[in-house]
Backbone as a chain_set.jsonl record, in Angstrom:
{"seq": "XXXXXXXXXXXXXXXXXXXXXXXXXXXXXXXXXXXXXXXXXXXXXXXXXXXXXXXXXXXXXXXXXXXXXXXXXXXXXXXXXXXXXXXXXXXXXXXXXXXXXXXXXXXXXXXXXXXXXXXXXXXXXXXXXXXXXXXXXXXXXXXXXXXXXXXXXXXXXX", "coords": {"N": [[29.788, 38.699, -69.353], [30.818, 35.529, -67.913], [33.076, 33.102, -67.603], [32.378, 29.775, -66.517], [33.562, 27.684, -64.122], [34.4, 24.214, -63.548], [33.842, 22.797, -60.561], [33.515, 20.491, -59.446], [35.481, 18.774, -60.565], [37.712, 17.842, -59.612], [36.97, 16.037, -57.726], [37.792, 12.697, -57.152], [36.504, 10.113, -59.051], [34.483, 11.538, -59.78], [31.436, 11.646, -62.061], [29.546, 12.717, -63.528], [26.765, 12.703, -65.351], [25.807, 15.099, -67.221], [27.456, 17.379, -67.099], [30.447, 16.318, -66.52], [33.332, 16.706, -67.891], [35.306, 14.306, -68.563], [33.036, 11.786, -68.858], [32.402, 9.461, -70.934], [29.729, 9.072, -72.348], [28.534, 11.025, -71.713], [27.267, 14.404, -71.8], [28.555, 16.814, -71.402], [28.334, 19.16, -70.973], [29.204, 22.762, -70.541], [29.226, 25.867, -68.692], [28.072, 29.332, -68.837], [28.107, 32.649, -67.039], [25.742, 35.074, -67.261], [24.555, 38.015, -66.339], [21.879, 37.87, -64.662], [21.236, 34.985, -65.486], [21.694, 31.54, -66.178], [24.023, 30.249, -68.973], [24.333, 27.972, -71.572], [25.942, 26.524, -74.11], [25.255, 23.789, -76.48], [25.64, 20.956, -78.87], [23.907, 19.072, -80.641], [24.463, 15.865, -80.505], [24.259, 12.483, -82.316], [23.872, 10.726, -81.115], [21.574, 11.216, -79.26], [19.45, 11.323, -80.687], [15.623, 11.016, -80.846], [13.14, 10.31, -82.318], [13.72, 9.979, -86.228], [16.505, 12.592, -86.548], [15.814, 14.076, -84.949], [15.919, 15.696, -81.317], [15.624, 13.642, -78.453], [13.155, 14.039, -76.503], [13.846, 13.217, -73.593], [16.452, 13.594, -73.321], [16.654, 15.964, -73.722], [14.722, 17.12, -71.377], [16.631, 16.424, -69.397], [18.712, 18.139, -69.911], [17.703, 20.841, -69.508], [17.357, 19.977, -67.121], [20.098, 19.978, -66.11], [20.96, 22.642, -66.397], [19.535, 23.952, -64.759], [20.069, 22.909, -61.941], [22.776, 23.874, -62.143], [22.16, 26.373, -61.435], [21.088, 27.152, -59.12], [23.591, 26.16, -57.539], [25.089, 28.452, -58.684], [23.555, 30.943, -58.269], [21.588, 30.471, -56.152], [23.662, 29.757, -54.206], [24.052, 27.512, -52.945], [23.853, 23.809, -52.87], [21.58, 21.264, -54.003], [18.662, 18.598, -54.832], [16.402, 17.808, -57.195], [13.516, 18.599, -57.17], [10.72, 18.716, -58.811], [9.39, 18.884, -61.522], [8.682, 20.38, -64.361], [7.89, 20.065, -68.134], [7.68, 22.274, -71.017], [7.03, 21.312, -74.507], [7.472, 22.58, -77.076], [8.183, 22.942, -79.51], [9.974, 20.888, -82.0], [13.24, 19.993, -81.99], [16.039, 19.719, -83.936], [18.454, 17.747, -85.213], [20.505, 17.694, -86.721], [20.846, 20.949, -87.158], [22.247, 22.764, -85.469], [24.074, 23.809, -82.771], [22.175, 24.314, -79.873], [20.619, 26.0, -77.104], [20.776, 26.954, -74.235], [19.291, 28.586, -71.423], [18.73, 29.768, -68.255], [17.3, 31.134, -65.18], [16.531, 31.696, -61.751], [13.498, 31.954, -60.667], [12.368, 32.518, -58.298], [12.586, 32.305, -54.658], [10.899, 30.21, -51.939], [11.484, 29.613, -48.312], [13.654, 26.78, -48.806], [13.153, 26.244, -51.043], [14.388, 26.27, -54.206], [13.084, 28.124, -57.062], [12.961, 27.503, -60.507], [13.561, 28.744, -64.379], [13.689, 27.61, -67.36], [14.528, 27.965, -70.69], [15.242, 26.425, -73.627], [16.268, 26.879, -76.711], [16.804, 26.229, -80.432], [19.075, 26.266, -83.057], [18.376, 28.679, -84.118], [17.617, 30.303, -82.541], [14.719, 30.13, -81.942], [11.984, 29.372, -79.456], [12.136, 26.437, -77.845], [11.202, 24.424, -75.802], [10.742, 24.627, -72.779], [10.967, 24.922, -68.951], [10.516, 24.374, -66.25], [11.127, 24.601, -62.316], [11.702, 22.944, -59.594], [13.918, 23.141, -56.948], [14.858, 21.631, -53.722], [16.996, 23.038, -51.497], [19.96, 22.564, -50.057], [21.466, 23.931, -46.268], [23.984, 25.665, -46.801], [26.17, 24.474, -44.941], [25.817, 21.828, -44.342], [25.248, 21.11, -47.922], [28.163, 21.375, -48.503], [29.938, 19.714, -46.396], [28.374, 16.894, -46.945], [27.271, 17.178, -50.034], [30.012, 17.788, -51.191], [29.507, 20.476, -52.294], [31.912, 22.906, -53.337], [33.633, 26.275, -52.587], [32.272, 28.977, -53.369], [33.324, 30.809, -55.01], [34.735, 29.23, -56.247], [33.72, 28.425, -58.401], [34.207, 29.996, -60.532], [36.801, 31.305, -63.052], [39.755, 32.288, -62.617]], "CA": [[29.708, 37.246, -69.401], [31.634, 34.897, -66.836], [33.159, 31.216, -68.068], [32.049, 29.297, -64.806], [34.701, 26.512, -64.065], [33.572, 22.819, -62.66], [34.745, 22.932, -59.182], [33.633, 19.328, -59.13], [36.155, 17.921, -61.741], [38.903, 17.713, -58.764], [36.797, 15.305, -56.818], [37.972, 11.381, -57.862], [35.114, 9.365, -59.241], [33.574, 12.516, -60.805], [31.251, 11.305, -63.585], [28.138, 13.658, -63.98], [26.333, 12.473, -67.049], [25.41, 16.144, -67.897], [28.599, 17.931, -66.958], [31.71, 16.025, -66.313], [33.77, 16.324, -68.879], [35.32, 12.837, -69.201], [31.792, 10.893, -69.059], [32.545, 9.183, -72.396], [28.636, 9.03, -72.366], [27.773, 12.511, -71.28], [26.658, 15.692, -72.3], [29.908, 17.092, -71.493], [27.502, 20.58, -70.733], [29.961, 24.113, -69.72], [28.352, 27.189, -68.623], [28.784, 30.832, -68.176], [26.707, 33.576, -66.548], [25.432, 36.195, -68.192], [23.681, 38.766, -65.576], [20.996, 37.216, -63.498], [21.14, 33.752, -66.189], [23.257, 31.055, -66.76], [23.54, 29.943, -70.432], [24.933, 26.962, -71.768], [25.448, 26.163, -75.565], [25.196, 22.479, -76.256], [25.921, 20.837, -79.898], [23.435, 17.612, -80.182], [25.026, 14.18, -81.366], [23.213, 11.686, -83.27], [23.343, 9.204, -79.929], [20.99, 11.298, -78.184], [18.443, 10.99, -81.39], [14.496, 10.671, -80.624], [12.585, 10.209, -83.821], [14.856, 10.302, -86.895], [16.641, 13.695, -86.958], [15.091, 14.583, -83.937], [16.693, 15.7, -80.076], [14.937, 12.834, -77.714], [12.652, 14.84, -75.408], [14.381, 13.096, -72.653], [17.619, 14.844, -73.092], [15.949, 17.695, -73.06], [14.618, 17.334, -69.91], [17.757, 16.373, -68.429], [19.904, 18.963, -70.593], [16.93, 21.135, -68.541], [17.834, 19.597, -65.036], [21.412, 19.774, -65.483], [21.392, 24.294, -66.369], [18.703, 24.426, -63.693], [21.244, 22.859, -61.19], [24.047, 25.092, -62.21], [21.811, 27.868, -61.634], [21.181, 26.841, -57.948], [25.095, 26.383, -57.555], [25.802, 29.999, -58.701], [22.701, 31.879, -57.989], [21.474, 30.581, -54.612], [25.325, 29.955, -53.852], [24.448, 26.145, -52.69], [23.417, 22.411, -53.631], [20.067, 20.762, -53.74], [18.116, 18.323, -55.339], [15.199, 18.502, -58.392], [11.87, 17.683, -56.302], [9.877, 19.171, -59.407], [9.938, 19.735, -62.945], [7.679, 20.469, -65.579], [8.537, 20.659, -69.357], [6.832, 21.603, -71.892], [7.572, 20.472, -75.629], [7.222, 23.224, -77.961], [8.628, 22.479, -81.306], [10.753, 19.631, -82.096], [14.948, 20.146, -82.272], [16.609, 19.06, -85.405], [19.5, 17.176, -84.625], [21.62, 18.638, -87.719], [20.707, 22.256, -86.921], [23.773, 23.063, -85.075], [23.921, 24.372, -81.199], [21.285, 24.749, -79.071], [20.986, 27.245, -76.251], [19.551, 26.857, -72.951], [18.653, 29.511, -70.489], [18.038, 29.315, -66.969], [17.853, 31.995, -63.976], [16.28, 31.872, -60.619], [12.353, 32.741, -60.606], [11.786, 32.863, -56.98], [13.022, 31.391, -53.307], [10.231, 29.61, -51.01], [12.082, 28.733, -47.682], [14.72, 26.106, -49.027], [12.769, 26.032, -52.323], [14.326, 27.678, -55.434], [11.965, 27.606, -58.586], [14.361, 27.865, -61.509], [13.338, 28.445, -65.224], [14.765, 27.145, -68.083], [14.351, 27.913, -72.028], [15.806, 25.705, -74.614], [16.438, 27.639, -78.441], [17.218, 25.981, -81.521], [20.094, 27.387, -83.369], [17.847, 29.739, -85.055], [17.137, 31.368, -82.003], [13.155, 29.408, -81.566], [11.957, 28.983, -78.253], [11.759, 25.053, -78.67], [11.311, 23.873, -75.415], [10.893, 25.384, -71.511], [10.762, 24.154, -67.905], [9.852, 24.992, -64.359], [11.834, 23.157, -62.04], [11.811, 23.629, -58.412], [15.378, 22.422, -56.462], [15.304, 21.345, -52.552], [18.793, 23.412, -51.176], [20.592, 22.219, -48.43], [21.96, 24.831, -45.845], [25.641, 25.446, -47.029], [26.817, 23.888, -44.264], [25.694, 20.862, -44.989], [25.685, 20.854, -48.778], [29.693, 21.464, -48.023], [29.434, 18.336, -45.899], [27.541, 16.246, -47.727], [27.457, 17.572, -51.386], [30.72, 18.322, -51.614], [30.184, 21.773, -52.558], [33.124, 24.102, -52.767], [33.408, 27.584, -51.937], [31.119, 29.9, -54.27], [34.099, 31.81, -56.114], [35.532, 28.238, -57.187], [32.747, 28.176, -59.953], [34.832, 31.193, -61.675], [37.687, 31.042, -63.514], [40.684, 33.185, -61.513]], "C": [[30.921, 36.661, -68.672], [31.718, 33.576, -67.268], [32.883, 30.91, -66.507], [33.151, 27.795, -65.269], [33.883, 25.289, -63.444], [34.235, 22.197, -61.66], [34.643, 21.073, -59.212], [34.724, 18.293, -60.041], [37.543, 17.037, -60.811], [38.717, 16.513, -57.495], [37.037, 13.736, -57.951], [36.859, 10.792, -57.61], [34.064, 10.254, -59.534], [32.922, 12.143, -62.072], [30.096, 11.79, -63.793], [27.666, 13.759, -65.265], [26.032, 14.22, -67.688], [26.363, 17.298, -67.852], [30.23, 17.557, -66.923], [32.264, 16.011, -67.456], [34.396, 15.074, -69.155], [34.245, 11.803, -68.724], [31.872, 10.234, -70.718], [30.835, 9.024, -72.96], [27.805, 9.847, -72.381], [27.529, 13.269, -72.122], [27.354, 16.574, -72.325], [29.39, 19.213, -71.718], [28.788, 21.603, -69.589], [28.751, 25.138, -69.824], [29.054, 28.656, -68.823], [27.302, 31.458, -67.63], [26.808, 34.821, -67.179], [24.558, 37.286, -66.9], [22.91, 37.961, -64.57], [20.299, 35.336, -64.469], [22.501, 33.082, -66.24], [23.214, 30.315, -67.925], [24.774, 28.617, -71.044], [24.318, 26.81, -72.94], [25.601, 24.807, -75.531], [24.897, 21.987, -77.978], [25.384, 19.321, -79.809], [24.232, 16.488, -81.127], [24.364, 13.254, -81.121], [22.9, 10.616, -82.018], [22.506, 9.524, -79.524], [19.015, 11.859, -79.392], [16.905, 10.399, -81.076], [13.993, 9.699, -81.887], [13.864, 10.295, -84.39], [14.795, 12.304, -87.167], [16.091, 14.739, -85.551], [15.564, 14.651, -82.498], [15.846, 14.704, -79.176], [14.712, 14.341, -76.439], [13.401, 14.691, -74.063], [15.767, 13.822, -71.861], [17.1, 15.974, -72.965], [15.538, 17.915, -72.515], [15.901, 17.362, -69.181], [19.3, 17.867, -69.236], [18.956, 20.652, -69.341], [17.169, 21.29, -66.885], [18.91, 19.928, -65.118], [22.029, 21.395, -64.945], [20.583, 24.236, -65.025], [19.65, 24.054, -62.232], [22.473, 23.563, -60.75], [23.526, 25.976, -61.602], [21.462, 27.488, -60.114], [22.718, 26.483, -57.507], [25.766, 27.791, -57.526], [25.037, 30.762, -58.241], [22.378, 31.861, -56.436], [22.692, 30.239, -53.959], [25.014, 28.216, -52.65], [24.067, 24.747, -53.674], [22.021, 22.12, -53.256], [19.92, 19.733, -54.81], [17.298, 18.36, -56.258], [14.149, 17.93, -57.281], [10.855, 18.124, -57.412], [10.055, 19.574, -60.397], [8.797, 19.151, -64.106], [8.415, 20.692, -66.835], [7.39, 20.811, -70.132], [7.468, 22.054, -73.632], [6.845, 21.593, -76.655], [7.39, 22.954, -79.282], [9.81, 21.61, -81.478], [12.039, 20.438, -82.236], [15.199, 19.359, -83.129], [17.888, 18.783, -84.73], [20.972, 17.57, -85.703], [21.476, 20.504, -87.708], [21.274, 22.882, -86.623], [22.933, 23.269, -83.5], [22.368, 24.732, -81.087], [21.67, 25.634, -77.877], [19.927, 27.345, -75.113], [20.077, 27.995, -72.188], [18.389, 29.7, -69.402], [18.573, 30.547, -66.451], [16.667, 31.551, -62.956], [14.904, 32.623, -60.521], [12.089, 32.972, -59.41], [12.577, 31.62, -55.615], [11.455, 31.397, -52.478], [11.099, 28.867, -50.286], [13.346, 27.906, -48.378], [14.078, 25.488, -50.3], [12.834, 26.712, -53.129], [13.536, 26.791, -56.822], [12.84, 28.259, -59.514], [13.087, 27.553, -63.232], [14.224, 28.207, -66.17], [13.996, 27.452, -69.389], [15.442, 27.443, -72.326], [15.814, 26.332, -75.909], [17.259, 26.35, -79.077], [18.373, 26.566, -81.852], [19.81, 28.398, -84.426], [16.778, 30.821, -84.105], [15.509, 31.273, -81.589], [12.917, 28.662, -80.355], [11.424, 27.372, -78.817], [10.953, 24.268, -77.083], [11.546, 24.311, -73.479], [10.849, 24.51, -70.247], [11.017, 24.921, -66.788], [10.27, 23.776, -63.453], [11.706, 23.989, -60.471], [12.51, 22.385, -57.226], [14.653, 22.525, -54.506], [16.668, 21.426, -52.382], [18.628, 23.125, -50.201], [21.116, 24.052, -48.024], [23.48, 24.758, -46.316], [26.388, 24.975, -46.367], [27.034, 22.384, -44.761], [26.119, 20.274, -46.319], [27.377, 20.917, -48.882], [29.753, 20.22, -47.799], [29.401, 16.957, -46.936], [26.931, 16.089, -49.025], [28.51, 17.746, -52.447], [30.531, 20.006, -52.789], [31.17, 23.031, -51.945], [32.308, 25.444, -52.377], [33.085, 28.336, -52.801], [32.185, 29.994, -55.04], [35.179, 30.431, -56.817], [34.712, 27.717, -58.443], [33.566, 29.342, -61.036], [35.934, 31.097, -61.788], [38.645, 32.743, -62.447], [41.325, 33.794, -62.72]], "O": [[32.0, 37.242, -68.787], [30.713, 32.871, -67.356], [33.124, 31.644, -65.549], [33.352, 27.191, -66.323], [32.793, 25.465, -62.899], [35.033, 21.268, -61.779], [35.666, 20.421, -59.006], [34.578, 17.071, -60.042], [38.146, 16.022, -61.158], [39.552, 16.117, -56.682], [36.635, 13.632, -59.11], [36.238, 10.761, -56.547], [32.888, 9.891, -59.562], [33.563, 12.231, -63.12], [29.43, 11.003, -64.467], [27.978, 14.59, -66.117], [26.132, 14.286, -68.914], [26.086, 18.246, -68.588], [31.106, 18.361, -67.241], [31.73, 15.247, -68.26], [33.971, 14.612, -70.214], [34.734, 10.854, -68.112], [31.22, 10.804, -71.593], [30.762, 8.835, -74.174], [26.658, 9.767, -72.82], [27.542, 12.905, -73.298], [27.106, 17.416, -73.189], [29.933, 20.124, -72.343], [29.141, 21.36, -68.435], [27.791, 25.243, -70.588], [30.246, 28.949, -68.926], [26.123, 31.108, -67.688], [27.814, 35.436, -67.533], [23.475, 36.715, -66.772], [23.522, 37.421, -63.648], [19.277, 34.722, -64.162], [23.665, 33.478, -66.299], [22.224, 29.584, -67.974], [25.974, 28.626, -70.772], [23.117, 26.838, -73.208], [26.132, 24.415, -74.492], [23.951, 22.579, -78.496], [25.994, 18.444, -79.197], [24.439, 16.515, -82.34], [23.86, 13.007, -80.026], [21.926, 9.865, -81.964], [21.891, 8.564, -79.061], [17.979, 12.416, -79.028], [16.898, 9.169, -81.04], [14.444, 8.61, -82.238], [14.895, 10.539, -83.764], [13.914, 13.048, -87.597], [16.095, 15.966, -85.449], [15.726, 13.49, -82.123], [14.781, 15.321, -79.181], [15.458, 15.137, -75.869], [13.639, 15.692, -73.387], [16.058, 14.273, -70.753], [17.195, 16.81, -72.066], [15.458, 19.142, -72.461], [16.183, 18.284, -68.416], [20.443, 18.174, -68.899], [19.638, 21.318, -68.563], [17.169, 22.132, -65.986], [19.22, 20.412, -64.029], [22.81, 21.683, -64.038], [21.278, 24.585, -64.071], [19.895, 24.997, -61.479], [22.999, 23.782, -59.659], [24.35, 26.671, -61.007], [22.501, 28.094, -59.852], [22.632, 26.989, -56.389], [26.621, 28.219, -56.751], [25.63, 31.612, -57.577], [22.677, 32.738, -55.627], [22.624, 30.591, -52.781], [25.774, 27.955, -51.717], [24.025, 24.716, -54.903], [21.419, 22.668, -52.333], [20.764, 19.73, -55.706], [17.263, 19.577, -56.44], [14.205, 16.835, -56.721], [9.74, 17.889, -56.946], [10.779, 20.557, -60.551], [8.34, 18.071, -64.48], [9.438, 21.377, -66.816], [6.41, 20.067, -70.164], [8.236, 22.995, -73.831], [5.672, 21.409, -76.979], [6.442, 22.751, -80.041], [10.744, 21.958, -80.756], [11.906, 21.602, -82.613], [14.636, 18.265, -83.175], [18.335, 19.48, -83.818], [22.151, 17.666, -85.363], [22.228, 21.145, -88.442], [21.238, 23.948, -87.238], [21.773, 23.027, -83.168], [21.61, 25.245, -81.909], [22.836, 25.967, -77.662], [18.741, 27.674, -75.089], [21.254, 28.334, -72.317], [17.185, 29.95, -69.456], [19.631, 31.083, -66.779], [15.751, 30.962, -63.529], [14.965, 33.835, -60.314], [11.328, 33.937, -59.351], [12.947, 30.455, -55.763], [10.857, 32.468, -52.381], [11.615, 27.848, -50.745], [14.278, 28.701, -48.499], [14.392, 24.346, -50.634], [12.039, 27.63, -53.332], [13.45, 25.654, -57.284], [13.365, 29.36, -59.346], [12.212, 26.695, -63.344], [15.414, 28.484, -66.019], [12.786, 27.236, -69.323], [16.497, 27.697, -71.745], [14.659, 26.098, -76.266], [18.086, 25.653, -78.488], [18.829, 27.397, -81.067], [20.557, 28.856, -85.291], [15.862, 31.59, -84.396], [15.011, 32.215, -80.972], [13.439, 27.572, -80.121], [10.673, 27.108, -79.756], [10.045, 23.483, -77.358], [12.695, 24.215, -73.048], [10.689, 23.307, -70.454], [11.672, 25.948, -66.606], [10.02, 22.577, -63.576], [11.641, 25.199, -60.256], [12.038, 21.331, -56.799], [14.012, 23.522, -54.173], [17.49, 20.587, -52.75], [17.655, 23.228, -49.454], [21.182, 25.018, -48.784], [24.096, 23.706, -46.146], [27.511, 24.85, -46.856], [27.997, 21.883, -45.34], [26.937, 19.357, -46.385], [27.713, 20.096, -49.736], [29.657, 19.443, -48.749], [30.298, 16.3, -47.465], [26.192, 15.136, -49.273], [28.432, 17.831, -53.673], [31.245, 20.405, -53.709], [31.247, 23.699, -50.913], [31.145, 25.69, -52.056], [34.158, 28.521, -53.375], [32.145, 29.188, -55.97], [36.096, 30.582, -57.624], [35.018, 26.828, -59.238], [33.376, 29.353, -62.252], [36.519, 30.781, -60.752], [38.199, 33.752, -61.9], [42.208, 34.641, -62.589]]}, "num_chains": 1, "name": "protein.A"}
């Protein structure tokens, strides 16, 4: 297992609702990689409440988009966009339950299209919640450029 660092924290005016850590609003989401996944625990608070007691599906799409991102960052080693994402809504998240536990690796490359999956767990270990997402990557040149992404090995702690 590998802590992954957030190369982007060093750029001013960094505020990534699902990663930055000072987003006083955010999701305030770290990763690591585990083998051919990257896994991110995530501890829900009551703001991001659906129903009573309940994780709003919405975050959980975007808690969804944000690992599936990472995982195009470390895996295909650039940046891209979401052009596609399916979820689907297995069993509700309890919002006092403790940590959740998302999942994501790299199902396949088409051309400059990676298809990324994602599972969501409960903190009892219950698939709650999955998604099929498929990112538009730039060439690394570009995303460099124009993404500001760094250089691959600045996602890992030294």
């Amino acid at each position: 297992m590998k802590r992954l660092k957030n190369p982007f924290t060093r750029l001013e005016g960094y505020n990534c609702f699902g990663c930055s850590p000072d987003n006083p609003l955010g999701l305030h989401l770290t990763f690591v990689e585990e083998a051919d996944e990257i896994v991110s625990q995530w501890n829900p608070d009551l703001n991001f409440q659906g129903y009573f007691n309940m994780l709003h599906g919405g975050i959980q799409a975007t808690l969804m988009d944000e690992i599936a991102s990472w995982t195009v960052y470390v895996k295909v080693q650039t940046s891209g966009f979401t052009s596609k994402a399916e979820f689907r809504y297995l069993k509700p998240v309890g919002m006092d339950e403790g940590p959740i536990t998302l999942r994501s690796k790299l199902h396949g490359m088409r051309r400059n299209l990676a298809d990324i999956e994602v599972n969501l767990f409960n903190s009892n270990n219950v698939l709650c919640a999955k998604g099929l997402l498929t990112f538009f990557t730039f060439p690394v040149d570009k995303s460099k450029e124009t993404m500001y992404y760094p250089e691959h090995e600045d996602f890992y702690e030294k």
